[in-house]
Structure formats: structure tokens, C-alpha cells
C-alpha positions as CSV (number, residue, x, y, z in Angstrom):
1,X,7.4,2.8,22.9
2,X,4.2,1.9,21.9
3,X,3.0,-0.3,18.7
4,X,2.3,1.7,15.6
5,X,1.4,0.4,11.7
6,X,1.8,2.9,9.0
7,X,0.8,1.9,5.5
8,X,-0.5,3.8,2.3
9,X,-1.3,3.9,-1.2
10,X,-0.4,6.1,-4.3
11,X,-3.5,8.2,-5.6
12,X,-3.2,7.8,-9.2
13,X,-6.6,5.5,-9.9
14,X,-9.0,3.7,-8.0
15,X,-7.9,0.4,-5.6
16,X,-8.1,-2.7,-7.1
17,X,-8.4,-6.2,-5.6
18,X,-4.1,-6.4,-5.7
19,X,-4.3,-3.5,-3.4
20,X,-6.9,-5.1,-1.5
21,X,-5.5,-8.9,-0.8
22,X,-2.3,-6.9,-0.7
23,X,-2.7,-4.7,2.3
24,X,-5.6,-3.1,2.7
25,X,-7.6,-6.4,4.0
26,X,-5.2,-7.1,6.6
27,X,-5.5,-3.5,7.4
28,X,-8.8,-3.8,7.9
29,X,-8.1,-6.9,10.2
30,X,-5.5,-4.7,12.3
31,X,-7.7,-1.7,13.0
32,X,-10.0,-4.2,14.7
33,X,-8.2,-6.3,16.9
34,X,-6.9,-3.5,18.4
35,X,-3.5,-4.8,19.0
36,X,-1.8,-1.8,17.7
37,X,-1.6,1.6,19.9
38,X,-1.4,3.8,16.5
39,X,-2.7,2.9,13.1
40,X,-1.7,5.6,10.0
41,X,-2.8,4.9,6.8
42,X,-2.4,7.5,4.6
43,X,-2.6,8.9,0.2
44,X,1.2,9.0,-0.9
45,X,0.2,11.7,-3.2
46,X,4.0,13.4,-2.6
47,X,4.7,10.4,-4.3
48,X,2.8,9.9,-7.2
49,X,3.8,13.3,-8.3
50,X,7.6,12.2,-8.9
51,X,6.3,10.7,-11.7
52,X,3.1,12.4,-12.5
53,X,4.4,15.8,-12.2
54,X,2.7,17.0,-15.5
55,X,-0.5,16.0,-14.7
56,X,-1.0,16.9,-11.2
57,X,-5.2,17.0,-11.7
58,X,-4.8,13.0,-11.7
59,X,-3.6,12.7,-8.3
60,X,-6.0,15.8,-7.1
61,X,-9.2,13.8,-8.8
62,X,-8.0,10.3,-7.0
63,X,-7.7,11.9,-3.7
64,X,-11.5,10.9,-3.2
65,X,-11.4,7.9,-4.7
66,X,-9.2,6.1,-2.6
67,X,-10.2,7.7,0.4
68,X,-13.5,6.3,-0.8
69,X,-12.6,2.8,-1.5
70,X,-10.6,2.9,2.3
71,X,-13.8,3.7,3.6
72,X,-15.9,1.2,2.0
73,X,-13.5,-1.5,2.5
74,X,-13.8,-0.7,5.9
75,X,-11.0,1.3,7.1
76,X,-12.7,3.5,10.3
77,X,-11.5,6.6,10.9
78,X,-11.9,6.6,14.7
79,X,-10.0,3.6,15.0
80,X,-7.3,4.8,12.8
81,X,-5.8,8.0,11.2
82,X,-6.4,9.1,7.7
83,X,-3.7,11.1,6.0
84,X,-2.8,13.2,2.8
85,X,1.1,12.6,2.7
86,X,1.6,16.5,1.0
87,X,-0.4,18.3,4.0
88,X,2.1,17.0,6.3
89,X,5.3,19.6,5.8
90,X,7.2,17.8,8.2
91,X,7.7,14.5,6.0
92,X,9.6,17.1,3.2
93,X,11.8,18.3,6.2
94,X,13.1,14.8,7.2
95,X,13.4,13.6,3.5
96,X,16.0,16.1,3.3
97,X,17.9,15.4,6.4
98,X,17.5,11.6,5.3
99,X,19.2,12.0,1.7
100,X,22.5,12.9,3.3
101,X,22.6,9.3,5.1
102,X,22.1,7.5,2.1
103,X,24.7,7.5,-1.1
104,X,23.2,7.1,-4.8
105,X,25.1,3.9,-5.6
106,X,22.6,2.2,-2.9
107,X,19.1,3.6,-3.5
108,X,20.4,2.3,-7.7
109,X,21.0,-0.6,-6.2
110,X,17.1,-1.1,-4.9
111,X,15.4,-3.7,-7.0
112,X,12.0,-2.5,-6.7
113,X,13.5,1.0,-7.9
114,X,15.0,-0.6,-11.3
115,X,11.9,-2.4,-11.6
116,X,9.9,0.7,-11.3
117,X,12.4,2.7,-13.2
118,X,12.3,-0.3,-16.4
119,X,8.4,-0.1,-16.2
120,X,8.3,3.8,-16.5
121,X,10.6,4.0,-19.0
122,X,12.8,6.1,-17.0
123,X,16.3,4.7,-17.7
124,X,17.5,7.3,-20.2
125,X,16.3,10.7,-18.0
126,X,15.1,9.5,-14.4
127,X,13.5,12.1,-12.5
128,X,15.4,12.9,-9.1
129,X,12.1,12.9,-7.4
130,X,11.3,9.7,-8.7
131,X,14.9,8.2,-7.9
132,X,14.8,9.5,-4.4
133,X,11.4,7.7,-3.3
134,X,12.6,5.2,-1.0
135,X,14.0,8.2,1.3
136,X,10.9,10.0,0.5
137,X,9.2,6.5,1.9
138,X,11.8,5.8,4.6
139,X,10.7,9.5,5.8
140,X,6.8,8.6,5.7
141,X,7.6,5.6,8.2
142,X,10.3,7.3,10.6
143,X,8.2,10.6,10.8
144,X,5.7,8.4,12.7
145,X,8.1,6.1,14.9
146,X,6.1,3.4,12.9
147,X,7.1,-0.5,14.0
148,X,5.2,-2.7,11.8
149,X,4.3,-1.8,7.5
150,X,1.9,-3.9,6.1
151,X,3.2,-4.6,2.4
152,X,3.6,-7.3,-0.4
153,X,6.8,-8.6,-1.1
154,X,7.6,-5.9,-3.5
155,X,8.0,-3.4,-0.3
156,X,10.3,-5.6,1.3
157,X,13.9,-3.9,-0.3
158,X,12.1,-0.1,0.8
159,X,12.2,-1.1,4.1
160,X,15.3,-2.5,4.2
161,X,16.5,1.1,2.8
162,X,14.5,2.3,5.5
163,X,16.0,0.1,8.3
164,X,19.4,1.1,7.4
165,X,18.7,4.9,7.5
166,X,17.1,4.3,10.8
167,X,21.1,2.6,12.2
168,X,22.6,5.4,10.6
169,X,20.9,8.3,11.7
170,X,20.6,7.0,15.6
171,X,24.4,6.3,15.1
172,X,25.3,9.4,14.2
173,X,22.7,11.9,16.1
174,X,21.4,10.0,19.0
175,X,18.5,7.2,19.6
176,X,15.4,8.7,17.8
177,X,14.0,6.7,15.1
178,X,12.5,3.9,14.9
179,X,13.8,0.5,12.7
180,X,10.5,-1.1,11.2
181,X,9.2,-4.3,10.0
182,X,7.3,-5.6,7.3
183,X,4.1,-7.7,7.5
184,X,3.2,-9.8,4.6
185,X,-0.1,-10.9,3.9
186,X,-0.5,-14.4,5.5
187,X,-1.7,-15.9,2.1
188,X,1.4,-16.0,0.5
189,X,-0.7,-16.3,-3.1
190,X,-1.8,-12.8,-1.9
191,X,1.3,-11.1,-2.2
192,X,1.7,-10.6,-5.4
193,X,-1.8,-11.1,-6.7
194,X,-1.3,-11.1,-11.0
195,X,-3.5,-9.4,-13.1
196,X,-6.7,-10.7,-15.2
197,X,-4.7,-11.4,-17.8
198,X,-2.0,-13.4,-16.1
199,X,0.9,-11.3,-16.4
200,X,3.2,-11.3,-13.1
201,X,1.6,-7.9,-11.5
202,X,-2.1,-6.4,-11.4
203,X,-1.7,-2.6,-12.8
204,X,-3.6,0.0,-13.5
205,X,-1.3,1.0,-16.4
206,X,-1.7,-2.4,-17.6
207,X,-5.4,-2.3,-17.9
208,X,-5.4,-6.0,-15.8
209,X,-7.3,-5.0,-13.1
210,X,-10.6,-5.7,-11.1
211,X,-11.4,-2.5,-9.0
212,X,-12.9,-2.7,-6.1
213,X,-15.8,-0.1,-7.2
214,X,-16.7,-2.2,-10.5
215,X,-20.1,-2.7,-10.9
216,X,-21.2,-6.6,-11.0
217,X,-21.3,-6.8,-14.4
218,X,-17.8,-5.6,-14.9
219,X,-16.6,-7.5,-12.6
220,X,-18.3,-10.6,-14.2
221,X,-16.7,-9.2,-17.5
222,X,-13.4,-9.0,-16.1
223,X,-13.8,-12.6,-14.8
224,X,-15.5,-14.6,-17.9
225,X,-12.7,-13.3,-19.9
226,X,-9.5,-13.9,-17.4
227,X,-6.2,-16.1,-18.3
228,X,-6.6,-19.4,-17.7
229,X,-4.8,-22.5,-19.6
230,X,-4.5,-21.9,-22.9
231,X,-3.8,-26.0,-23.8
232,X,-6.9,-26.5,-22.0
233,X,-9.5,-26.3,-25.8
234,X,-12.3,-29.1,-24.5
235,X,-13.8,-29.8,-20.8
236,X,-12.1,-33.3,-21.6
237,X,-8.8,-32.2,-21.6
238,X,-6.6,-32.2,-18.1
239,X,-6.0,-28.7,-17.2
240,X,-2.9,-26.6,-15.9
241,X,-3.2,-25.3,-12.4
242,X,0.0,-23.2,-12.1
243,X,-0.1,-20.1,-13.8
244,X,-3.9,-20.5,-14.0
245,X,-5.3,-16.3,-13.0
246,X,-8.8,-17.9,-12.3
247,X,-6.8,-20.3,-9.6
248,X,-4.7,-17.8,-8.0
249,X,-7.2,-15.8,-7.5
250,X,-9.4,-18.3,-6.2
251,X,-6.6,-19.6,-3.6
252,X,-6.2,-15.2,-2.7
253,X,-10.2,-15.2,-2.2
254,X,-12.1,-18.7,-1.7
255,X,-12.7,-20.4,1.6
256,X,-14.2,-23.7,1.9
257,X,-17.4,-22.4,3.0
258,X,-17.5,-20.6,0.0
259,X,-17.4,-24.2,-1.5
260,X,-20.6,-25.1,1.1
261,X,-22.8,-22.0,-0.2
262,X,-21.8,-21.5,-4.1
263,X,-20.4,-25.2,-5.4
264,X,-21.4,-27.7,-2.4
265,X,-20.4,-30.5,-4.7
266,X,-16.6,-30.0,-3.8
267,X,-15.3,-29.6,-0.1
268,X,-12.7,-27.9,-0.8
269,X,-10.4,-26.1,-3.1
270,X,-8.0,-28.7,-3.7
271,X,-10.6,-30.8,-4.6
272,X,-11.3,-28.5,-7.5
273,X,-7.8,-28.3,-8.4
274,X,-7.8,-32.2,-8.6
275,X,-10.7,-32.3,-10.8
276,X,-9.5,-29.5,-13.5
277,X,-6.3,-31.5,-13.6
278,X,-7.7,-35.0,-14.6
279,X,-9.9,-32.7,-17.0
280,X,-13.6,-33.3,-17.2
281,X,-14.1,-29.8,-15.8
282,X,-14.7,-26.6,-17.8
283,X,-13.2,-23.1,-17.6
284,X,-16.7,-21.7,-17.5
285,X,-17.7,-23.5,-13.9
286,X,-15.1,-22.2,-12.6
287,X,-14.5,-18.6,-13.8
288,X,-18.5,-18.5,-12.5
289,X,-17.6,-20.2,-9.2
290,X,-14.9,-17.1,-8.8
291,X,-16.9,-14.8,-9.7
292,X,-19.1,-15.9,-7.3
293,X,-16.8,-16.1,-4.6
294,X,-15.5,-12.0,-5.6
295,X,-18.8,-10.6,-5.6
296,X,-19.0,-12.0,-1.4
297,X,-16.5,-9.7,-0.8
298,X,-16.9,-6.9,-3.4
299,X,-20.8,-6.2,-3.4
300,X,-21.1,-4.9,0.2
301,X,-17.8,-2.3,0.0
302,X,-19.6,-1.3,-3.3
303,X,-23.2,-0.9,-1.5
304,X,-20.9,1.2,1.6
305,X,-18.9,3.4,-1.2
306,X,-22.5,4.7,-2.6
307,X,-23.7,5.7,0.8
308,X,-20.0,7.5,1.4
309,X,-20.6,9.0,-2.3
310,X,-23.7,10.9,-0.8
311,X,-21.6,13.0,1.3
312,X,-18.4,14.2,-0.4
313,X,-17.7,17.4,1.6
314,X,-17.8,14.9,4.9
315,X,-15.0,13.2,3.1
316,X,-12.6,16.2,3.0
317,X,-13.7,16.8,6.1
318,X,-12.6,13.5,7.2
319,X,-9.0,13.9,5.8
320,X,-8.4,17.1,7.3
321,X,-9.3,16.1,10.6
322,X,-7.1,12.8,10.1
323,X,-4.0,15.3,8.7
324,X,-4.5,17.1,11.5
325,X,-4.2,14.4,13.8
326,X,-1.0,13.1,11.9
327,X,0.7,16.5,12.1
328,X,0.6,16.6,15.8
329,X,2.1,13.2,15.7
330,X,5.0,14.7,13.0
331,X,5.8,17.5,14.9
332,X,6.8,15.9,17.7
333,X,8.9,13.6,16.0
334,X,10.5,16.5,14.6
335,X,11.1,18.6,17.3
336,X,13.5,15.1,18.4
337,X,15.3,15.1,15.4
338,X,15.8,18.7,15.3
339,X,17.3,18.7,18.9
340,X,19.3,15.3,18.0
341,X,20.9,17.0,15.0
342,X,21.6,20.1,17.1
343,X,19.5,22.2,14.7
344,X,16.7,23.4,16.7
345,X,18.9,26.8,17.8
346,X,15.9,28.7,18.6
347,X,14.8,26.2,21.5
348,X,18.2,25.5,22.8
349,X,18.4,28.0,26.1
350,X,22.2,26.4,26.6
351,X,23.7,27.4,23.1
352,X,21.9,31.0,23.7
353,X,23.6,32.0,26.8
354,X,26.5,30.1,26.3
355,X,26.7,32.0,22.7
356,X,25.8,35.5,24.8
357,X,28.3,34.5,27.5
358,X,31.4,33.9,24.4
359,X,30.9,37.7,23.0
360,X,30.5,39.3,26.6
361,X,33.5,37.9,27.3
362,X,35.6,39.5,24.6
């Protein structure tokens, strides 16, 4: 059994640089080392809908744009396989079979569902769709015999779910699927970057985000106006660290030779921690030093997501291919489950003539 990632994102907006430190860098990182016989990486747009379903043209508009920001953050599609979750009928079919595993008391049980539930508002009328996600997930993972998830922290109770459904269906039908495992983003600030305004999670709903398509001035905008400490009123005064969104996101993004080009006059960044926190150093330097430091990463995936731009139809093109690819891939996990269930009655030459040899017999 070979090595195989599987990771994705919802389409509901553009990717943002929570997505990016997230996942989709150390994605990027995977698909080159080669390590990994398999690599899908795919739009859960299935998923988005459970709780989107009245606004469906959202999901179809974002469809490009984060195939477009996988591109130009440097996911290759000949080095991995780019999906759309719905064009895959297959992941419905084990969904289905995955719900009777799984009771209601434990997928209410799920912390990231509550949280998601709290955030949407959902406690009084909760869309089944919506509740049933992590089977919908634990499907996306299975369907592809997938070993290793990139993910933040967040992800961790989904595959657990997942892990579980895995015991119980090879327990009950026979040694088909495959139990995954999560891998975190090796800076640990990175997995659960917060958003420009300091609050615990960068959202889209929230309006706290830096996208990785923002122009430079946006970005700068973004940055110049970011939570920092709010006791910290003069350059004179020592400054708070912890908690501080221009710090967290300079120990997600800065290396020391970003120090060495951009602000030679510190070595390192606890050396500029040390500084802000004997005071004598303003917000400004250092919301400028970040920016700095973002625009390294952000302005070559923006100058590769205009040349993608140019070519839209190539794009579809792309996906389809990739769907394509990752249908061939579902259906033979399928036709295993199928023939471990003992559903697949149309392939089973046994049950056919022992069922023809039953009536002849009467």
C-alpha cells in the first residue's frame, strides 16, 4: 500500500494566508519532495453547500478562484491531482454507507462540529447536511485509501471520526479502508494563524483576513492597521508580545534572513521581541518590517495568478482532467467496498449460479 496525502479546501471565497501557513505551504513542500506515491488535493464544494445551499452561485463563482490561488501558490498539477469534490459520485455513495457506522450522539459530540455549529448559528435548526460533514469528510479521505491529511489543529477531532469509521467498517466487512493521519504544520504558531484583528481564527466571515490575491497596497492596508498592544500608546513604553497579530504572524512568516535583507540591524526574531519588550521600539517599524516580510512570499503567487488569469478555459480544463484522474482512483475503491459489503450482486458470478442453482432445484 503505497503513501497518499489528501487535503482540500471549502470554495466559498478566495484563500487567505490562514489557509496558506495552514496547509497549503506544506502542500506545496510535499508535492516536491516526492515522498508521497499519490497527492489529492481537491475543492470541497459538496461541502460548502451544507451550509450554503441557498446560494449555490457562491460556491460555483469560487470554483476558479481557489483553483487559481492553488496554482499560483504553486500546487502542479502533474505532480498532483486536482479535484472538484461534487464531480466525484462515488464520495456520495460511501457517505451513505459510512452514516450507518456512526451514531448521532458522537458526530454531536465533535468539538469542531459545535464550534462550527455556534459560529453558524445553527443550534436552533441545524441542517442534516451540515451535521453530517465529518462522514461526508471521513468519505473524501477513505474514498482515496489516503494515509497522511495535512491540517491545522482544528482537523484533528475529523480525523479521529474518521479513524474510527475506518476500525469499524474493516471490522465489520473485511480489511478495505484505510486509518489516516494528520500532519500539522511544523510551526506550531502556524496552526491556528489569528486574524488581522487578533481574534482567535482568520475568517472570511469575519472580514480579518489577508488574501493571498491582495494587491500590495491592500495588503499594506491590512498590515498598518493590524492588532497589536493596545497598552503599548508611546515607542517608550515596553510592549506585549503574546497576543501581539503583528508577532504571530511574524513568527508564522519571518526567517532570520529575512532579518539580513529587510531589518539587518537585528539577527534575529527574538531579538526583536526583546527590544519591543523593554520598549523603545515602535508599532510602525515593525508592522512595516511584516509587511515586508509578507510581500516575499505574496508578490510572486500574485505575479503567477495573473498569468493563470489569462487562460480561464485551460483552468476548467485542468480540473476536469484532475476529476477524471480521481474518479478512476474512486472507482476502484468502490468496487472493494461494494464486494466487501456483499452488495456488488451484478459482479458476483458465485451468488448468480448459486441463486440459479436454489430455484432449479425446487
Amino acid at each position: 500500500m503505497g503513501k497518499v496525502i489528501l487535503t482540500g479546501d471549502r470554495p466559498t471565497g478566495k484563500l487567505h494566508l490562514g489557509h496558506y501557513v495552514g496547509s497549503l505551504r506544506r502542500r506545496v513542500q510535499l508535492q516536491d519532495e516526492g515522498n508521497y506515491d499519490k497527492m489529492f488535493v481537491f475543492m470541497a464544494d459538496v461541502q460548502a453547500l451544507t451550509d450554503n445551499a441557498d446560494n449555490p452561485e457562491k460556491i460555483r463563482q469560487n470554483i476558479i478562484e481557489v483553483a487559481l490561488d492553488y496554482l499560483a501558490a504553486g500546487l502542479d498539477p502533474a505532480k498532483c491531482t486536482l479535484f472538484v469534490q461534487s464531480q466525484v459520485a462515488e464520495l456520495a455513495e460511501l457517505t451513505t454507507y459510512l452514516m450507518n457506522l456512526i451514531t448521532v450522539s458522537r458526530v454531536q459530540r465533535n468539538p469542531t462540529v459545535k464550534t462550527e455549529i455556534k459560529m453558524r448559528n445553527f443550534e436552533a435548526n441545524i441542517p442534516l447536511g451540515f451535521f453530517c460533514y465529518p462522514v461526508s469528510q471521513a468519505a473524501d479521505i477513505t474514498l482515496f485509501k489516503a494515509t497522511t491529511v495535512p491540517a491545522g489543529e482544528d482537523q484533528e477531532p475529523m480525523l479521529e471520526v474518521t479513524r474510527e469509521l475506518v476500525r469499524r467498517f474493516n471490522q465489520t466487512y473485511g480489511e478495505v479502508l484505510v486509518e489516516p493521519e494528520i500532519m500539522l504544520p511544523e510551526n506550531a504558531t502556524a496552526r491556528r494563524l489569528p486574524g488581522t484583528d487578533g481574534k482567535e481564527k482568520m475568517s472570511k466571515s469575519l472580514g480579518n483576513c489577508i488574501y493571498l490575491s491582495d494587491s500590495a497596497d491592500e495588503v499594506w492596508q491590512k498590515v498598518r492597521s493590524m492588532y497589536t498592544d493596545p497598552n503599548h500608546l508611546n515607542v517608550s513604553d515596553p510592549g506585549t508580545v503574546e497576543g501581539n497579530a503583528v508577532f504571530t504572524y511574524l513568527d508564522a512568516f519571518c526567517t532570520d534572513a529575512d532579518f539580513a535583507e529587510f531589518w539587518p540591524e537585528y539577527a534575529c526574531l527574538d531579538e526583536l521581541k526583546d527590544h519591543y519588550r523593554r520598549g523603545g521600539l515602535g508599532d510602525m517599524k515593525c508592522k512595516k518590517f511584516l509587511y515586508s516580510v509578507l510581500e516575499k512570499t505574496l508578490a510572486p503567487m500574485r505575479e503567477r495568478r495573473h498569468g493563470f488569469e489569462q487562460d480561464i478555459p485551460a483552468i476548467y480544463d485542468m480540473l476536469r482532467q484532475g476529476t477524471e484522474r480521481a474518479r478512476e482512483t474512486a472507482a476502484q475503491t468502490m468496487d472493494e467496498v461494494r464486494r466487501a459489503m456483499r452488495i456488488n450482486y451484478f459482479d458476483d458470478a458465485e451468488l448468480i449460479r448459486s441463486q440459479a442453482e436454489k430455484y432449479r432445484a425446487k
